[in-house]
C-alpha positions as CSV (number, residue, x, y, z in Angstrom):
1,X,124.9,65.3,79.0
2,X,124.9,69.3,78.8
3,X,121.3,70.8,79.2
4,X,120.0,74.1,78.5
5,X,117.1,75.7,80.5
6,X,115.6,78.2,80.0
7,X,114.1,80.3,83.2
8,X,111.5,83.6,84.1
9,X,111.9,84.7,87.5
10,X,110.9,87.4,89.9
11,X,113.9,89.0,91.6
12,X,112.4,90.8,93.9
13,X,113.1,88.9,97.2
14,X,116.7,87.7,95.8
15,X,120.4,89.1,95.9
16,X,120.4,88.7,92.2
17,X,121.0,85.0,89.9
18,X,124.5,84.3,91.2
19,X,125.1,82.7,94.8
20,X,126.1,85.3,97.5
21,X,126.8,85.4,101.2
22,X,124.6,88.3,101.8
23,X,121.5,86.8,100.8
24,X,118.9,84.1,98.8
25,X,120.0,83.8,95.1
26,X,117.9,82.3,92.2
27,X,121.1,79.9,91.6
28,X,120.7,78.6,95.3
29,X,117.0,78.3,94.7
30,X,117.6,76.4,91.5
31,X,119.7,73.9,92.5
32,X,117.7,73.2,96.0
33,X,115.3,72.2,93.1
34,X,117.9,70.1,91.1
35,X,118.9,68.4,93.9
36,X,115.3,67.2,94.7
37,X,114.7,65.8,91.5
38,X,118.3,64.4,90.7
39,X,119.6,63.9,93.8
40,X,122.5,66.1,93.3
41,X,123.8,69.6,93.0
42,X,126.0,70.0,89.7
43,X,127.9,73.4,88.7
44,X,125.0,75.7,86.9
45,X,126.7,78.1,84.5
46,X,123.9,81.2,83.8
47,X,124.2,83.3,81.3
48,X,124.2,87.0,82.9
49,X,124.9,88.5,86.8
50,X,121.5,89.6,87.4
51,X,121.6,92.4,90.5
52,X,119.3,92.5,93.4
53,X,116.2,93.1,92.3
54,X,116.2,92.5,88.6
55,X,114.1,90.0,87.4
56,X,114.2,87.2,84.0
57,X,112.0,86.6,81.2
58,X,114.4,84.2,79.4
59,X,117.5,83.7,81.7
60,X,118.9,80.8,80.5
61,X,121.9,78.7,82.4
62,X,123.4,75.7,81.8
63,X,124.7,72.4,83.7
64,X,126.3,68.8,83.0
65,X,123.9,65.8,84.1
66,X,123.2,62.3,83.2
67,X,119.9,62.2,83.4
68,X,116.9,59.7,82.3
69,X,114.3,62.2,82.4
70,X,113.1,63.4,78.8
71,X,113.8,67.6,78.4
72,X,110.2,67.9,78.0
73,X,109.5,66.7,81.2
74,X,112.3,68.3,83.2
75,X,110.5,71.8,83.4
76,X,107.4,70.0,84.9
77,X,109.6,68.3,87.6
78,X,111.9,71.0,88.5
79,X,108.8,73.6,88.6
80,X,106.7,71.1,91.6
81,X,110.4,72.0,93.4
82,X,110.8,75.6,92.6
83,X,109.3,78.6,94.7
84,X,106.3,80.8,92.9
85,X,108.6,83.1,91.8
86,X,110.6,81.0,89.8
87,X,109.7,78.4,86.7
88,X,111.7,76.9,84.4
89,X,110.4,76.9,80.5
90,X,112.0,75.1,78.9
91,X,115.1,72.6,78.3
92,X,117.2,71.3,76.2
93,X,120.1,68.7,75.7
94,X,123.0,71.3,73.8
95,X,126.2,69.8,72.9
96,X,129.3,69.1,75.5
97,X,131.4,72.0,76.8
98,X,128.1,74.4,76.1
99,X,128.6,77.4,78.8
100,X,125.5,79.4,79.2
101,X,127.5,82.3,79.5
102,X,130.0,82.2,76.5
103,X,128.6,80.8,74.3
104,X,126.2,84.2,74.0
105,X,125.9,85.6,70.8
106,X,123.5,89.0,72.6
107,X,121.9,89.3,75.2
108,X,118.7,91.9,75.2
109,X,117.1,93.7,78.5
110,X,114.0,95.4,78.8
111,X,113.5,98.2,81.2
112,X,110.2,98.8,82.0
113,X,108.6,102.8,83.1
114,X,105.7,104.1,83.9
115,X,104.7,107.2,83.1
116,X,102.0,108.3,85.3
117,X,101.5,109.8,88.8
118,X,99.7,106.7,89.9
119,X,101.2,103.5,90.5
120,X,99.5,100.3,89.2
121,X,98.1,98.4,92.1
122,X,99.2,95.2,90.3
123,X,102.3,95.8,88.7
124,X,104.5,97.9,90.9
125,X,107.4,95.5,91.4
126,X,107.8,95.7,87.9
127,X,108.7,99.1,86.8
128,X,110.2,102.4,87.4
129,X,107.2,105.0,87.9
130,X,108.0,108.8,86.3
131,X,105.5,110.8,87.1
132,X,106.7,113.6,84.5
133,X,105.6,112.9,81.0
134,X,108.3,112.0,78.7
135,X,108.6,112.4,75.5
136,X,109.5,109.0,73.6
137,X,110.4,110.9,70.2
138,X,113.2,112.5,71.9
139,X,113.6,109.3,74.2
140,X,114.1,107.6,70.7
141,X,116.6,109.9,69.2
142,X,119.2,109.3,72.1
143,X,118.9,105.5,71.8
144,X,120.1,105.9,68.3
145,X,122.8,107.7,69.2
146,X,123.6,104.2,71.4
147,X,123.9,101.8,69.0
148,X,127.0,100.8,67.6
149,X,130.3,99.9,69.0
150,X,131.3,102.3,71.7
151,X,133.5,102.9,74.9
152,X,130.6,103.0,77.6
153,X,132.6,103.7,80.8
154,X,129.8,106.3,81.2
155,X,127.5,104.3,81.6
156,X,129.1,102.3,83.8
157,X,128.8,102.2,87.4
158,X,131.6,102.6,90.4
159,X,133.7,99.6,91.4
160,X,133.1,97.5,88.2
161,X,135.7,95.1,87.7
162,X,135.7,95.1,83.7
163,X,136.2,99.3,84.3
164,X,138.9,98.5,86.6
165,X,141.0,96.4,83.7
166,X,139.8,98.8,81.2
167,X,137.1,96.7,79.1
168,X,134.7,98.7,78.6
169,X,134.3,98.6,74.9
170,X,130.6,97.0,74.1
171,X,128.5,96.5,70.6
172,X,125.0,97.6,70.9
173,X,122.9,96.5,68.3
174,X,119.8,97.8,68.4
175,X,118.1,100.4,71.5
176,X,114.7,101.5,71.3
177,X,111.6,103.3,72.8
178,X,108.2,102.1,72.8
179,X,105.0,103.7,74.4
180,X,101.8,101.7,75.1
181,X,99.3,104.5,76.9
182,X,101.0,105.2,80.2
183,X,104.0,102.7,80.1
184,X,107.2,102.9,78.3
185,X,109.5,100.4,77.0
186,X,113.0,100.5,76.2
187,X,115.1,97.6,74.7
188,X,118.6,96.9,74.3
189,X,120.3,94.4,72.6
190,X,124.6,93.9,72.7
191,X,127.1,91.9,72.4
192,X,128.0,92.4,76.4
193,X,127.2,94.6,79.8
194,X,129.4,96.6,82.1
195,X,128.1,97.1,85.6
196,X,124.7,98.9,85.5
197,X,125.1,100.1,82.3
198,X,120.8,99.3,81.0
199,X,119.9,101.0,84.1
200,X,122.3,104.3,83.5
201,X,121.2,103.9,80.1
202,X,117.4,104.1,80.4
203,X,118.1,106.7,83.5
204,X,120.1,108.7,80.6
205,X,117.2,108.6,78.2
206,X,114.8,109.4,80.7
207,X,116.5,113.0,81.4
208,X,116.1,113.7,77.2
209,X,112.5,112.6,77.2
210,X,112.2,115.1,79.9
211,X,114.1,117.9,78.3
212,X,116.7,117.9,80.2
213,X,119.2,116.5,77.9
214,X,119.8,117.2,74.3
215,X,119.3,114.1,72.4
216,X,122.3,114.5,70.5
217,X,124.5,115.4,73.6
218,X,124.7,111.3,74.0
219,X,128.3,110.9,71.5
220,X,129.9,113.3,73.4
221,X,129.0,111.9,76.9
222,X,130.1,108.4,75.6
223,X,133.4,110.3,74.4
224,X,134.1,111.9,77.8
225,X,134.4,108.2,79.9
226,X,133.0,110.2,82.7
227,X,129.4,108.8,84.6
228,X,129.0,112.0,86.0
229,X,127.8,113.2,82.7
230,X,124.9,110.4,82.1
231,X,121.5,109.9,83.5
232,X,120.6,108.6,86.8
233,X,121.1,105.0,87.5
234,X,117.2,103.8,88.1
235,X,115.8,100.9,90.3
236,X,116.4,97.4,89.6
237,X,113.2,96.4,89.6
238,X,112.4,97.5,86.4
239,X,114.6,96.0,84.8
240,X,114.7,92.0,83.0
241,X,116.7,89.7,80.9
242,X,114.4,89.5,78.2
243,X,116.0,86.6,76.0
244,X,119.4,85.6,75.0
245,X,120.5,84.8,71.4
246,X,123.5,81.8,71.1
247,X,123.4,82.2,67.3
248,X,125.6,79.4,67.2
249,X,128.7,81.0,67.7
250,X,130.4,80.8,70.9
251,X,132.4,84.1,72.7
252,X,134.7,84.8,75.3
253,X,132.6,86.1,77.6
254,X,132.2,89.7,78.5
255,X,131.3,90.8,81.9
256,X,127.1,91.3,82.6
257,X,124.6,93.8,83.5
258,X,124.0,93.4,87.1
């Protein structure tokens, strides 16, 4: 049997989704889990490389089993396992030779800001705080200018592998601003991730919303392949995996946003 699940997390106290030697993962964390309920630890496949600090609405991954408990029950019994900060839910039996990963149609992320001088007491872990207003009609302009399919080495950071063979080439399919009162949202949705590139992205719309970027200055940074040119990269904690869409085509899979 292949299952699907479905996962929310909070990254804050992990090293990101993928098991590392420097630290506590969500994968370790999920199969400690597994292996209390099945008795075993089986290879987990997750869709995306989630950095330090980022955090999951809809991560999904994926794993082969034989396994007598019904889907609807397996969120119940992995979540009595699971630390607080992490629940699976949902799951579900997909066909064999499903990988979480490339079988992706898009994935979308949601970066999270808010625009005040005063942090929330309650939500801090969750967003990147700009005390500057912004202005989310020229915030809005410069996402346009993102969608479509681009070379966005700019956006990406040092070190990536995918820069280093030179696939960098991405499709975004849709990038946009929302404002509720004091907090700002910004969503992207594509086809595939280099290194940092939501965060770079969301730092570069955040110098047009505060003037200090033309909107329409974005094609030519994308042109030039050079990050000096684009925004800041901001803190992983405000970012998440918001969902992921299979659309019932499977992909070679494209390196994540981390």
């Amino acid at each position: 049997m292949t299952w699907l699940l479905t996962l929310a997390f909070d990254g804050t106290e992990y090293c990101g989704f993928q098991v590392q030697p420097n630290g506590r993962s969500v994968a370790a964390a999920f199969q400690d889990a597994l292996q209390a309920v099945i008795g075993r630890r089986p290879d987990i496949k997750g869709c995306s490389r989630t950095d330090a600090g980022v955090h999951a609405l809809g991560f999904a991954l994926s794993f082969e089993a034989e396994l007598g408990i019904p889907p609807e029950k397996l969120p119940l019994a992995l979540n009595t396992k699971l630390p607080r900060d992490i629940r699976v839910l949902r799951a579900e039996r997909v066909p064999d030779g499903f990988h979480a990963r490339y079988a992706a149609h898009t994935k979308t992320y949601l970066y999270r800001i808010h625009n005040s001088p005063i942090d929330s007491p309650f939500e801090e872990r969750y967003y990147c705080r700009i005390p500057g207003r912004l202005d989310e009609g020229r915030m809005q302009r410069a996402a346009g200018h993102f969608v479509g399919r681009h070379d966005f080495l700019a956006l990406c950071a040092a070190h990536s592998s995918a820069a280093a063979h030179g696939d960098t080439v991405r499709t975004i399919t849709d990038c946009r601003v929302e404002r509720r009162g004091d907090d700002l949202a910004i969503t992207v949705t594509a086809d595939g991730y280099l290194y940092n590139m939501v965060r770079i992205l969301a730092g570069t719309l955040c110098e047009a919303g505060a003037g200090r970027l033309d909107p329409d200055a974005v094609p030519a940074i994308l042109a030039s392949r050079d990050r000096r040119r684009a925004g800041p990269t901001l803190p992983a904690k405000g970012l998440f995996l918001h969902h992921v869409d299979y659309g019932g085509a499977a992909a070679p899979g494209k390196e994540q946003e981390g």
